[in-house]
Backbone as a printed PyTorch tensor [residue, N CA C, xyz], in Angstrom:
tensor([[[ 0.8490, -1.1700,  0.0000],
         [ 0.0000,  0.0000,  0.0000],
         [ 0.8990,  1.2380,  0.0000]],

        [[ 0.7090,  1.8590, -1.1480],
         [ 1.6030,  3.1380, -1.0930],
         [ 0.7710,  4.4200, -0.5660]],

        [[ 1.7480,  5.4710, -0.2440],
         [ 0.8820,  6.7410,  0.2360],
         [ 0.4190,  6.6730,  1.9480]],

        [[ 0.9150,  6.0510,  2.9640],
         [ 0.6620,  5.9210,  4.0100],
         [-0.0690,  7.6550,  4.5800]],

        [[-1.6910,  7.2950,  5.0100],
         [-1.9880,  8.4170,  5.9110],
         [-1.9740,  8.8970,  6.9560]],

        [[-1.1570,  7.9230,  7.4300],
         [-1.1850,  8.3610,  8.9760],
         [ 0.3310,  8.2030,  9.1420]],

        [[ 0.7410,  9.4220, 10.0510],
         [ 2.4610,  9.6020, 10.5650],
         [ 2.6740,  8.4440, 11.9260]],

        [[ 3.6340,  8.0140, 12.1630],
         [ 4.0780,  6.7250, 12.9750],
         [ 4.0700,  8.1120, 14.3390]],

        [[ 3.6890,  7.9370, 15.8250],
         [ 4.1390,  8.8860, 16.2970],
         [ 5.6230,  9.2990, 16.6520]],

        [[ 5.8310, 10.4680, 17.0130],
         [ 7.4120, 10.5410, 17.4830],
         [ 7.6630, 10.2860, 18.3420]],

        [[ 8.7380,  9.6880, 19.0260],
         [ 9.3740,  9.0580, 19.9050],
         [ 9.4120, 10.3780, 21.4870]],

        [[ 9.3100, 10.7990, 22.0990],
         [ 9.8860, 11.6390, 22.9840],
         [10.4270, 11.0930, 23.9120]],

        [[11.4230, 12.1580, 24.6120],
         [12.0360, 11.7830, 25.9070],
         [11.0220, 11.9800, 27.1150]],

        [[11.9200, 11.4670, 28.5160],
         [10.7620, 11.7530, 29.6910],
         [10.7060, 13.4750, 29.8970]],

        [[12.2830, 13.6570, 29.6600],
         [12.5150, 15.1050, 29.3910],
         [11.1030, 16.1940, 28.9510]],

        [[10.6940, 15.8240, 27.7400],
         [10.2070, 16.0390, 26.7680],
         [ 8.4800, 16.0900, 27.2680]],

        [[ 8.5270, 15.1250, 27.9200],
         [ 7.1240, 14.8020, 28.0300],
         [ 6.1150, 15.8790, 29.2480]],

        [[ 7.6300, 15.8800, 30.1950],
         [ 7.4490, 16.4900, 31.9960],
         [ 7.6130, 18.1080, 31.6850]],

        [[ 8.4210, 18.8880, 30.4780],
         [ 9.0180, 19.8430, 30.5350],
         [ 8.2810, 20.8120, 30.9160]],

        [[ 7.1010, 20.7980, 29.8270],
         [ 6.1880, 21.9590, 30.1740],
         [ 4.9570, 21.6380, 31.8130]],

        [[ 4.6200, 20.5270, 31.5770],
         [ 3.9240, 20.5140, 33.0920],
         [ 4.4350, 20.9200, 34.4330]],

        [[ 5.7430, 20.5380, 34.1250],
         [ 6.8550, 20.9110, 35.3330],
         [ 7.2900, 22.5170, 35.2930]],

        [[ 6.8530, 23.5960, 34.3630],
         [ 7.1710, 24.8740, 34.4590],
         [ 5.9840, 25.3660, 34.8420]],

        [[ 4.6550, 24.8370, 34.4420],
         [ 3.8120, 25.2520, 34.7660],
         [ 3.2840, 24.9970, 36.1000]],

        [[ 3.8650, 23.7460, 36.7950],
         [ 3.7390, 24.1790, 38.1170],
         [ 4.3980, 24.7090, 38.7920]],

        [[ 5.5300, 25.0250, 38.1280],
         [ 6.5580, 25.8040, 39.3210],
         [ 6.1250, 27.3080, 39.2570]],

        [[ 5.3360, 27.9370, 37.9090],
         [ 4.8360, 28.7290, 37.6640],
         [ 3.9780, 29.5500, 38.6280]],

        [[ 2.6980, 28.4040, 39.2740],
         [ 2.0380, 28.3190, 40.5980],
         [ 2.1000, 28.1780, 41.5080]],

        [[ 3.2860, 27.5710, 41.1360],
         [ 3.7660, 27.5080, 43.1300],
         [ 4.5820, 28.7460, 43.1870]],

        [[ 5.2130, 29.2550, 42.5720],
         [ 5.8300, 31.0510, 42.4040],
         [ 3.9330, 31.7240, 43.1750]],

        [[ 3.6620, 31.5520, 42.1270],
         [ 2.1460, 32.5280, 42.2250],
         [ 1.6840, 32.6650, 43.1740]],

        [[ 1.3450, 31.1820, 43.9250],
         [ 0.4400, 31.1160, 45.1460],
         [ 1.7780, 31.5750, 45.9310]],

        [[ 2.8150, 31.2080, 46.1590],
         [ 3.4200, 31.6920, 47.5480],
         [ 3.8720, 33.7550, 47.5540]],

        [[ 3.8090, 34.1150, 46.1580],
         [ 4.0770, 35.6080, 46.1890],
         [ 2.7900, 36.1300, 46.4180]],

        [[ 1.6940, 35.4730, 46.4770],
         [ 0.4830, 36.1510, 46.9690],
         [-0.1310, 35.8670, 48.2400]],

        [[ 1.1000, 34.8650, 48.7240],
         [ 0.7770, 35.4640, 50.1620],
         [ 1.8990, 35.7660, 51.0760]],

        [[ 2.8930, 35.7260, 50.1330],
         [ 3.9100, 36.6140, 51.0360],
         [ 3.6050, 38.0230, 51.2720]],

        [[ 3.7640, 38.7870, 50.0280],
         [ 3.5160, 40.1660, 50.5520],
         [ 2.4230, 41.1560, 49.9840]],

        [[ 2.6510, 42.8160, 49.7160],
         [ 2.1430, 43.3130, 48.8200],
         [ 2.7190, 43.9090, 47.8100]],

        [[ 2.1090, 44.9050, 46.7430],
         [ 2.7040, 45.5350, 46.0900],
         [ 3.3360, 44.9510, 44.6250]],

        [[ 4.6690, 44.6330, 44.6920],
         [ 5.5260, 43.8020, 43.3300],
         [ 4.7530, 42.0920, 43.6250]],

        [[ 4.9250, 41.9500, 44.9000],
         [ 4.4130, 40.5740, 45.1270],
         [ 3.0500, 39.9530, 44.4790]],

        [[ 2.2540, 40.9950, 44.7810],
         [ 0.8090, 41.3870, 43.7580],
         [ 0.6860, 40.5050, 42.6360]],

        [[ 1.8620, 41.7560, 41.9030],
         [ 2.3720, 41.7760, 40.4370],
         [ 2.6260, 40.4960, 39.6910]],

        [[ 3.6920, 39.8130, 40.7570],
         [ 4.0860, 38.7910, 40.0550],
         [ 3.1950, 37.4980, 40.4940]],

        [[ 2.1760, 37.3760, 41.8590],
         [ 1.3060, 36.4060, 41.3480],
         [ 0.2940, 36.6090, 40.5960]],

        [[-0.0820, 37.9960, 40.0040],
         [-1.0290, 37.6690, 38.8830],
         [-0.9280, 37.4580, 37.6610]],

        [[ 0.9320, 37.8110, 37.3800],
         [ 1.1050, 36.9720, 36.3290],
         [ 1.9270, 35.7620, 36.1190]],

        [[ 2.4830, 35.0740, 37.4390],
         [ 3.0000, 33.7680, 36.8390],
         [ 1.7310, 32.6690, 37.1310]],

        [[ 0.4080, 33.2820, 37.7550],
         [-0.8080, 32.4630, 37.9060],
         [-1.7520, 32.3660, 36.7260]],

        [[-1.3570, 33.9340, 35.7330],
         [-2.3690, 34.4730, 34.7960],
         [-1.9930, 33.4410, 33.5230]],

        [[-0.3520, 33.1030, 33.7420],
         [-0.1310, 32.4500, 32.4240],
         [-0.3740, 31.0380, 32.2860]],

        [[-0.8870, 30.1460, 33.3160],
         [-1.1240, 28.6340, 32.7290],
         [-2.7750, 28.7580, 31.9210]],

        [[-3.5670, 30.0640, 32.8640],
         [-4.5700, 30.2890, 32.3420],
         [-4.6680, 30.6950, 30.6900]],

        [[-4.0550, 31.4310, 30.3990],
         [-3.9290, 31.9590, 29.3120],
         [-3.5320, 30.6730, 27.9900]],

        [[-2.5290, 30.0640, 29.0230],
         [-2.5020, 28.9190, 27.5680],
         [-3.2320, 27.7570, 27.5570]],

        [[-4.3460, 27.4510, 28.5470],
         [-5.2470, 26.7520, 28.3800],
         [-6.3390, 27.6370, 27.6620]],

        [[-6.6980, 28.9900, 27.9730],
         [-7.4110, 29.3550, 27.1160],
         [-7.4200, 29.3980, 25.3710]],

        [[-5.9290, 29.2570, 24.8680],
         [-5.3130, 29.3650, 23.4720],
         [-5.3470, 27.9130, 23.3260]],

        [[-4.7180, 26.7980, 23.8120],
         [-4.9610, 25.9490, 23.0490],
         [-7.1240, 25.3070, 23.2350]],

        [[-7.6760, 25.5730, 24.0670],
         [-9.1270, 25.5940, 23.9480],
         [-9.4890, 26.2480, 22.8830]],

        [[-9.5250, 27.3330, 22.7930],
         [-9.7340, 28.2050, 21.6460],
         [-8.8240, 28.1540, 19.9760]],

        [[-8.1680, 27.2260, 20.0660],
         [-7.2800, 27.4270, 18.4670],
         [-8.0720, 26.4330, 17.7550]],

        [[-7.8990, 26.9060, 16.6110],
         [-8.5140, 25.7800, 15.9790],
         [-7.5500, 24.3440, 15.5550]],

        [[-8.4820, 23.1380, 15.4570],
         [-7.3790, 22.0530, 15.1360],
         [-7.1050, 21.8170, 13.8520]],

        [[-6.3010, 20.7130, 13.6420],
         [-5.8690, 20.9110, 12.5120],
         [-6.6620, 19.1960, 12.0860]],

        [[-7.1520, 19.2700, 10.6730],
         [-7.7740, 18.0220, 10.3790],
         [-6.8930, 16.9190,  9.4970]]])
């Protein structure tokens, strides 16, 4: 059968697999502990290392797929 439609998947490392889950929680654990350490910059930076796992669950929810 020539013309195969479907790609074999790619191989990844464990590396590979953990990388992004593992930034994104360290992301939150930044977040939650600068929002309750202090005020002010502390504020700052848990609403945005908390704002961003949100944000990219909202983008890949919202993108379109590919068929």
């Amino acid at each position: 059968m020539t013309g195969r439609r479907f790609h074999s998947p790619r191989r990844q490392t464990l590396g590979q697999i953990f990388l992004v889950p593992l930034v994104l929680g360290i992301l939150s654990t930044v977040g939650l502990i600068s929002a309750l350490v202090g005020d002010g910059v502390w504020d700052g930076v848990s609403w945005i290392t908390l704002g961003i796992p949100i944000l990219l669950c909202a983008y890949f929810l919202l993108k379109p797929r590919r068929s």
